[in-house]
N, C-alpha and C positions, 0 to 999 in steps of 0.2 A: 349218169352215175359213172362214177371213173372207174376204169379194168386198172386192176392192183396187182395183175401178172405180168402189165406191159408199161413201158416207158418211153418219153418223147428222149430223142437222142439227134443228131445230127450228124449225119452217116453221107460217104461218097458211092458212087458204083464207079466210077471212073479220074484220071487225074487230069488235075486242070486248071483254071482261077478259081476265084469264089463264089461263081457261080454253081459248081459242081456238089456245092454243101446245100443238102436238104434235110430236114426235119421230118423223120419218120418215127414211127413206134415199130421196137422192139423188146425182145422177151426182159423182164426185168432180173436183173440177176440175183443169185443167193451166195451168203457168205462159204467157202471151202472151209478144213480145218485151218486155224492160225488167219485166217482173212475177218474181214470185218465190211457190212453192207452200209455204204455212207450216202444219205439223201446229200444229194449237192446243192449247194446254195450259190456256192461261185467256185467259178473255175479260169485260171489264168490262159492266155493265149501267149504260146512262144513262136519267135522263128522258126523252131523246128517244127509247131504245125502247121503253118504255111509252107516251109518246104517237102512236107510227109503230103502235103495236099495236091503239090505239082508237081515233084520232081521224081520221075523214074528211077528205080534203084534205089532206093535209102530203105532203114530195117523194115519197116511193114510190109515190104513189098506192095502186090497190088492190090487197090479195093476186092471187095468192102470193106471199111473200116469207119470207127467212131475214135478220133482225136483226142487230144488231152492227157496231159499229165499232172496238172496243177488239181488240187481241190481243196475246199475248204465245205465243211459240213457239217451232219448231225449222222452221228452213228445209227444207224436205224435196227441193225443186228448185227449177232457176233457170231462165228463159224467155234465148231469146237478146241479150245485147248487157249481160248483169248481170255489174258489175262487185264489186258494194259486199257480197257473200255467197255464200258456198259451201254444199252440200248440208251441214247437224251444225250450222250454224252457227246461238246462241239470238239472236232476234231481237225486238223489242215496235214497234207503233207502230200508226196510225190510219189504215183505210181511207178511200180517198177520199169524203170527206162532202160533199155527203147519199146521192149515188147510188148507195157502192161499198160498202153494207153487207152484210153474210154470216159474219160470225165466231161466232155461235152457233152452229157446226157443227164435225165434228174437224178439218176439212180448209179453208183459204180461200185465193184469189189475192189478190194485190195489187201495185199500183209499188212495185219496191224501195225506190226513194227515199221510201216511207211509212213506213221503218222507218229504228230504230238498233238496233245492237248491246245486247241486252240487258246491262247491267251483271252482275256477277256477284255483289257484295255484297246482291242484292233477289234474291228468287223472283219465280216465275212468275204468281203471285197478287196480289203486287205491282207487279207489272208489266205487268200483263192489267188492274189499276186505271185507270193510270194515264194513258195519252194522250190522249183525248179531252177530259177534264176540265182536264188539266195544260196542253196546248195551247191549250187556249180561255183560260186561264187567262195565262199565255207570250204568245200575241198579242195579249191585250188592254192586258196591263200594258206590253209592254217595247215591242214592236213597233207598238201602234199609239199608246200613252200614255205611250211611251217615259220610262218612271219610271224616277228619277234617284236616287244615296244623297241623303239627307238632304231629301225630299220627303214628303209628307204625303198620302197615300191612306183613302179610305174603302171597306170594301168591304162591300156588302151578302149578307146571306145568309152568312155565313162560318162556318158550320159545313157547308154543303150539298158536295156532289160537288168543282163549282168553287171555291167558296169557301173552303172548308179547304186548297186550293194553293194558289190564291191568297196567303193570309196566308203559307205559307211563301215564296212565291216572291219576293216584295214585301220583308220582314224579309231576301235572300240578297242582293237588292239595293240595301238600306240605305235603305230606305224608313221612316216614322217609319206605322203602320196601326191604326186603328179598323176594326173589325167589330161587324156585328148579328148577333144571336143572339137564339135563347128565351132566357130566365132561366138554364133547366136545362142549356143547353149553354156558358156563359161558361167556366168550368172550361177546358173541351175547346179552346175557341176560345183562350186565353189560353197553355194549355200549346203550342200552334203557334206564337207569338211574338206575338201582337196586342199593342200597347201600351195598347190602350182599346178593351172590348167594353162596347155599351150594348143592353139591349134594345127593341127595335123593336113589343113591344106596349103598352109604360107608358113612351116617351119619342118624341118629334117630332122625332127626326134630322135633319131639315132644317133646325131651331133650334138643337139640342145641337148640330149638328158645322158648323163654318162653315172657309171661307179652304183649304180642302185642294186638293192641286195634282190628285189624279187622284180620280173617283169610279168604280167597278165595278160595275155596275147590272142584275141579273136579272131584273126581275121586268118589266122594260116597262114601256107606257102612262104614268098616271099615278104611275105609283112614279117613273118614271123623269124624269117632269115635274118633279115636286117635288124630287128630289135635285141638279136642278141648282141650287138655292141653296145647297148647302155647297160649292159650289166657289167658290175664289180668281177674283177678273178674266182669263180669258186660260186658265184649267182646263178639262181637261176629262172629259167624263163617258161610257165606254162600254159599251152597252148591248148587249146580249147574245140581247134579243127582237127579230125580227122583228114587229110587228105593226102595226095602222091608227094607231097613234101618233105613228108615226114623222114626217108632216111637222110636227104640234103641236112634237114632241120639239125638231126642227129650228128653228123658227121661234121657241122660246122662248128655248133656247140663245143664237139672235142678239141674242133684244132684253136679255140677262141679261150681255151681252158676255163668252159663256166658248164654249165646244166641245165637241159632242154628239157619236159615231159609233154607229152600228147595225152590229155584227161579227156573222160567220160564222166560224167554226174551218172550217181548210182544213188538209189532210195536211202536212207540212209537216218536211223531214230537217235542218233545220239546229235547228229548234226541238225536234224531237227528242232530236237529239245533246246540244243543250244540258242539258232533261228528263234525260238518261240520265246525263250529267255532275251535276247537283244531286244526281241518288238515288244516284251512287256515294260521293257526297262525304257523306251523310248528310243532306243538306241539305234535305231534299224524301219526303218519304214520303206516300201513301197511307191515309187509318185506312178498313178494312175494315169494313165495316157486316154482313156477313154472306157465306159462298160456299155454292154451288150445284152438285151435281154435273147436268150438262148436261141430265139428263133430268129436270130440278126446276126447271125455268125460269122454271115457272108461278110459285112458289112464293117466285122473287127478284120476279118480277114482283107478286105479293098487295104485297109487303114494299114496294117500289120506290110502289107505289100508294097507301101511306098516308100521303106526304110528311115522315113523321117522322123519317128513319135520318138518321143523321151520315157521314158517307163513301162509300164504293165499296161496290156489291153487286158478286159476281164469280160467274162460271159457270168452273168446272172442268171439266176435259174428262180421264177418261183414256185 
């Protein structure tokens, strides 16, 4: 008979590869006021939890911890004062980041308002892809680069997690978008809507693509120094790394007379709604790099650590 006070989760005690993730039961949690308790069905894998899994210093600090911020699910309960969800009711969206992570488990809380109404036309594997990425993606373009139809974006990386919504999202808002890619992924990046993929190990992007109103920039530091010269006078270029870059980044941007930001993805229910409205309308999808039944986590995680996959790794949970 199953204990309905506790939950299989996959937890670290120490940092490491992926070996270090195991599958324990812990207490199962209850909704706060404004929170809402979501059974998980699926839950996406990002860069950041592979690097919150090895890398000393990042916000979690040190184990123990349960990973995840992606989830896609079923409401199971509501904390006092929730209006926006009923217990049955399928939900997806993004724990609060960087703090509020735990979705690699069957059972997690979160603020209501981190979620929208899962669309019906997407599963739950589709849907467990998708916020983290989709969001980082949503705030950077519309919200902070407030990209316009008939503008000109460059984005880097666009075959990666981010990257590949991006191009859809940018292409929904009539945006005219270059992406970088291997060789071996143009294909992939072009069938998302790219009007021009160039690859970024046998050409000098910052030569090749000039005058564009928005640049998308993952990679940081000096990647991110350098891409501001494809932007137009008065462009600008947002960046997605935190790191010691950041006042060069700043300081070059002004003498280059364009607009640098350094973004964080934050929970976020209107840009969700929006996300859930793109993936009904067909507009926005996901490409699935590979799923994971929850106790193989390690194993998204080997995959997630050889920088190669194109899309979302996803952890299933039944």
């Amino acid at each position: 008979m199953n204990d309905i006070t506790t939950m299989r989760a996959i937890s670290q005690n120490v940092l490491g590869g992926p070996g270090v993730l195991k599958e324990v039961r812990l207490p199962r949690p209850a909704p706060g006021p404004g929170e809402v308790l979501v059974r998980v069905h699926a839950a996406g894998v990002n860069p950041t939890d592979w690097k919150h899994r090895s890398v000393p210093g990042l916000f979690l600090g040190e184990p123990p911890f349960v990973l995840g911020w992606d989830v896609s699910g079923v409401i199971e309960a509501t904390g006092a004062g929730v209006t926006l969800f009923k217990p049955g009711d399928e939900a997806f969206g993004m724990l609060p980041y960087p703090y509020g992570a735990g979705s690699h488990a069957e059972y997690v809380t979160g603020p209501a308002r981190a979620f929208a109404p899962k669309p019906t036309a997407i599963d739950h594997v589709q849907a467990g892809a998708l916020p983290l990425a989709a969001l980082t993606a949503w705030q950077a373009l519309v919200d902070t680069a407030c990209l316009a139809a008939g503008q000109r974006v460059l984005i880097h990386a666009a075959a990666g997690g981010v990257g590949h919504l991006a191009v859809q999202i940018a292409k929904a808002r009539g945006a005219h978008v270059t992406g970088t890619a291997s060789a071996a992924k143009h294909d992939f990046v072009r069938a998302l809507g790219a009007d021009q993929v160039l690859d970024y190990r046998t050409t000098d992007i910052s030569k090749a693509v000039r005058d564009v109103d928005v640049v998308l920039d993952s990679q940081g530091s000096d990647h991110a120094i350098h891409s501001l010269r494809s932007l137009r006078p008065g462009g600008i270029l947002v960046s997605l790394r935190l790191d010691d870059g950041i006042p060069a980044l700043t300081a070059e941007a002004s003498r280059l007379g364009v607009h640098a930001e350094v973004m964080l993805v934050e929970n976020d229910h209107a840009g969700m709604t929006a996300i859930a409205q793109l993936a009904a309308d067909g507009r926005l999808r996901a490409e699935i790099a590979g799923t994971f039944e929850l106790a193989h986590a390690a194993k998204a995680h080997e995959l997630g650590d050889t920088g190669r996959t194109a899309g979302k790794l996803v952890l299933t949970v039944r």
